[in-house]
C-alpha positions in Angstrom: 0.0 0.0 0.0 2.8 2.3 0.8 4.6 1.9 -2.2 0.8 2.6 -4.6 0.5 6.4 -2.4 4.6 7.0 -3.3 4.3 6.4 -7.1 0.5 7.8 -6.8 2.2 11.1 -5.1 5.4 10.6 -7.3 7.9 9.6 -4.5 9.0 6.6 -6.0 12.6 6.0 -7.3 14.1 7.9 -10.4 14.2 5.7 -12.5 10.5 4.8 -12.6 9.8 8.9 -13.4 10.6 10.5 -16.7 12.7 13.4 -17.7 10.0 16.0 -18.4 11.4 19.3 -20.4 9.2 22.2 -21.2 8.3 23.0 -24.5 9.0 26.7 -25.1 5.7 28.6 -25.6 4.2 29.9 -28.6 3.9 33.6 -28.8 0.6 34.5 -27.5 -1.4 37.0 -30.2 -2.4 39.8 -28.8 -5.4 40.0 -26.8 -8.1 43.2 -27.6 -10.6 43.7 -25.6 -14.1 43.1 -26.8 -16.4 45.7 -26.5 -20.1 44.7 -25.5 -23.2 46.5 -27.1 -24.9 45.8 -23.5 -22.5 48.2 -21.5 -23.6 51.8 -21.3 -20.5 54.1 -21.9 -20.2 57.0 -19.1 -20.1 59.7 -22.0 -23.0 58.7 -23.9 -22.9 61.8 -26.1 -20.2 60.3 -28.1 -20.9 56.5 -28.1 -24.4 56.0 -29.1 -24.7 54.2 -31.9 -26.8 55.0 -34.8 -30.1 53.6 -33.9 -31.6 51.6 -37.6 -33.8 52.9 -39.7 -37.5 52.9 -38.5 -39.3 50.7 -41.2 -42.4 51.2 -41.0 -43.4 53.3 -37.5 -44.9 51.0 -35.5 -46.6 51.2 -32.6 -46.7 47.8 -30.6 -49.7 47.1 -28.1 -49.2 45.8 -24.7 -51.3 44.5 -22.0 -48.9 42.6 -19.3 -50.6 40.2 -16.8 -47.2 38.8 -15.5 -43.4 40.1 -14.9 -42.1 38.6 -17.5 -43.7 40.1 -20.6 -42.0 42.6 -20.0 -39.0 41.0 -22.0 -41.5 41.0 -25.0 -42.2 44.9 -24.8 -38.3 45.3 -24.4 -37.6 43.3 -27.5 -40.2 45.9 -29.5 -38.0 48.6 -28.3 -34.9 46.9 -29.3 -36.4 46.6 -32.7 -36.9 50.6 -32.6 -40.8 50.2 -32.5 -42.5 52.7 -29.9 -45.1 50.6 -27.8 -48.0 51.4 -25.1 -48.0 49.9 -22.5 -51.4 49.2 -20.3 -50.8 48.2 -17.0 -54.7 47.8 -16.0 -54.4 43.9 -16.2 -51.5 43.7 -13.2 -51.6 44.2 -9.9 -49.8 47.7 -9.1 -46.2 45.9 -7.4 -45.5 43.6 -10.4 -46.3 47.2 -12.2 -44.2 49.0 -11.1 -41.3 46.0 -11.2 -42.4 46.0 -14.9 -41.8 50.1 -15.3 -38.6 50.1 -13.6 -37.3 47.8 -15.7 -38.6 49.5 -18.6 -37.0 52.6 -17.2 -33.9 50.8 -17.5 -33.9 49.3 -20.4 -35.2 53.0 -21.8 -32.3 55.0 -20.6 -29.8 52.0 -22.1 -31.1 52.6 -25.6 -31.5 56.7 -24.7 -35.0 56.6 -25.5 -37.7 57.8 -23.6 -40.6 57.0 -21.5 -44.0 59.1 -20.4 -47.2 58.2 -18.6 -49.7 58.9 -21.0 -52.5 57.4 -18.4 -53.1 56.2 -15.1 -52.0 53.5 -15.7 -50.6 53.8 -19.4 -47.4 54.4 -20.2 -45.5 55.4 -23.5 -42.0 54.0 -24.4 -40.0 54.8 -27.6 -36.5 54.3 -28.8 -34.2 57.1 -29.2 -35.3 58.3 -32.8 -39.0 58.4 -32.2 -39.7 62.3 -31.3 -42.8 62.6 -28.8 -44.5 65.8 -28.6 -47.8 67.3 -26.8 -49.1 67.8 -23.5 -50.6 66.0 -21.5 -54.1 67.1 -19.0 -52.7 68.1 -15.3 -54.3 65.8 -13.4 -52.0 63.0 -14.9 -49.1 64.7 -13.9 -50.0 64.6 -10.4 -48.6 62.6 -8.0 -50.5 59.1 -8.3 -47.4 57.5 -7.7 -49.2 55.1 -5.0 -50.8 53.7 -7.6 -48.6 53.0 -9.9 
């Protein structure tokens, strides 16, 4: 048994052990970092990228009952469609889970995002302009519910 742990451990005698030499290495190419679409530069002014082309001006319709829709109504955005959002189908904390992500993924893409309703909201990519006012009473603070 003692003599299966000092070969398994390599303390057995030299001459059951090989000569090892080490190959010399290759040059390693140079390594360049890879920049990720999905990071948001700190000086965004010069590092936006020009969004595509809208195709056809869209507006997607959306009705979430559960958190993760949400990803859906993201992807819209991602494909530079502008999309409504109507939150009277959820209950108000998985709302306002879904509009802070929205927020989020809104600011990454520098577009922008307004409550149009009580509990309606309006998100669009960076090169859809909105314009308009909206009544005063929605501007209030109804933040509780919603």
């Amino acid at each position: 048994m003692a003599n299966f742990l000092n070969n398994f451990f390599g303390i057995g005698s030299e001459s059951e052990t090989e000569d090892y030499e080490p190959q010399p290495a290759a040059p390693a190419a140079p390594v360049t970092p890879a920049i990720s679409k999905k990071v948001v530069p700190i000086d965004r002014a010069q590092h936006v990228a020009k969004p595509a082309p809208v195709e056809n001006g869209k507006i997607m319709l959306f009705e979430p009952r559960l958190y993760g829709e949400a990803k859906e109504i993201v992807d819209e955005l991602l494909s530079h469609h502008a999309v409504i959002v109507n939150f009277t189908q959820m209950d108000n904390k998985a709302a306002n889970k879904v509009v802070d992500f929205l927020n989020g993924a809104v600011y990454a893409i520098d577009g922008e995002i307004k409550r149009i309703g009580e509990q309606i909201f309006l998100c669009v990519p960076r090169d859809v302009d909105v314009a308009g006012k909206l009544a005063g009473d929605l501007n209030s603070n109804n933040s509780e519910r919603l």
